[in-house]
C-alpha positions in Angstrom: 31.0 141.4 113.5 29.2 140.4 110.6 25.9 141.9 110.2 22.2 140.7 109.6 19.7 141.6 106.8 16.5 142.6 109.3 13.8 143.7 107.0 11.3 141.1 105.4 12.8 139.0 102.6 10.5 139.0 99.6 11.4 136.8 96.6 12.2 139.4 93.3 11.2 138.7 89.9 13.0 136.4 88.4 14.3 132.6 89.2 16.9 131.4 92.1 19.9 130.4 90.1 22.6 127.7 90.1 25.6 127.7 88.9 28.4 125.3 89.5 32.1 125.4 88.1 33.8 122.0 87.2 36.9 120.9 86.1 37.1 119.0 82.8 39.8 117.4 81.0 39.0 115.4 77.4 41.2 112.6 76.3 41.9 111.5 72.8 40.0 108.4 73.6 37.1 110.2 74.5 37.3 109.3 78.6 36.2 112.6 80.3 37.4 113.5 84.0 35.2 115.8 85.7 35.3 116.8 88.5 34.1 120.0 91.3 36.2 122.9 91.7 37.1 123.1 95.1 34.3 122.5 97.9 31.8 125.1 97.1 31.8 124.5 93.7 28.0 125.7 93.6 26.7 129.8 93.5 23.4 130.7 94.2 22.3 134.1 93.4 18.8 135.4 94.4 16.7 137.8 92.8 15.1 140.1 95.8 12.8 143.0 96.3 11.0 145.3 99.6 8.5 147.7 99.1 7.5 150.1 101.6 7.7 153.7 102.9 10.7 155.8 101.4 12.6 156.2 104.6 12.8 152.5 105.1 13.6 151.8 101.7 16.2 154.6 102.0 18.1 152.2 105.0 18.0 148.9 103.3 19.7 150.9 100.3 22.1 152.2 102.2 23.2 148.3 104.1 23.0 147.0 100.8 25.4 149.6 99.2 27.8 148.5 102.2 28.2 145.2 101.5 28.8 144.4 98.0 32.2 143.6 99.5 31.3 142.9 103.1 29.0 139.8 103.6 25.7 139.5 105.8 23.5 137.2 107.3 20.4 136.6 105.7 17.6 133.9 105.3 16.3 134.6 101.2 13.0 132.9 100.4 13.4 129.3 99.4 17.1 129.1 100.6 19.1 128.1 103.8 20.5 131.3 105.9 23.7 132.2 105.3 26.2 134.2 104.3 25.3 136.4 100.9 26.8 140.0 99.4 25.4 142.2 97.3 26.2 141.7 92.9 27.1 145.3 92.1 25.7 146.9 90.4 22.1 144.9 90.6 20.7 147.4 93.7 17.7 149.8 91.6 15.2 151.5 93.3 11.8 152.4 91.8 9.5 155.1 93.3 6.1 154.3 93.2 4.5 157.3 95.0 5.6 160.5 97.0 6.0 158.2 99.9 6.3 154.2 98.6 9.2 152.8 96.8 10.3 149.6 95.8 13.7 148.5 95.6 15.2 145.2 93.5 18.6 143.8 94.4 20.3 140.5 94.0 22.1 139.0 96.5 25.1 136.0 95.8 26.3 133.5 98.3 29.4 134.3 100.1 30.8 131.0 102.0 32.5 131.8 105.3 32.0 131.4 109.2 29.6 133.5 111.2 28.4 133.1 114.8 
């Protein structure tokens, strides 16, 4: 069962990014062919944050930490829901009082089926 991201989705600092792998091969004539590689040639990676009380930001740490590996369901602002992960390494949690945190994580878009 693949699981969904519950907690508001609040766009982090930084910009939505693109990035799309092609295949190029250069001729001595100077004809290019270029072309996608493969049918999601395109990644999206989105830059996201929560702030709130410690113990919820304690649980979206902890579902994040599960699935660098594991995708989830999420809608991120300004994107389609979908399927994302976790980029390791990106999850970094900042405390802001005895009670209030804020945590920054990217998420990356896994392609895949879900129900």
């Amino acid at each position: 069962m693949v699981e969904t991201y519950k907690w508001p989705a609040q766009l982090g600092a930084g910009a939505i990014e693109y990035s799309q792998t092609i295949r190029a091969a250069q001729f001595g004539d100077g004809y290019e062919q270029i072309a996608e590689n493969g049918i999601n040639s395109t990644a999206v990676q989105v830059p996201m944050k929560y702030i709130g009380k410690d113990g919820e930001v304690n649980e979206i740490r902890t579902f994040l930490l599960a699935h660098t590996v594991k995708a989830f369901i999420i809608t991120p602002p300004g994107e389609d829901k979908g399927l994302y992960r976790v980029v390791a390494d990106s999850v970094r949690k900042n405390q802001l009082s005895s009670n209030v945190a804020e945590l920054t994580f990217t998420i990356k878009r896994a392609y895949g089926v879900y129900a």
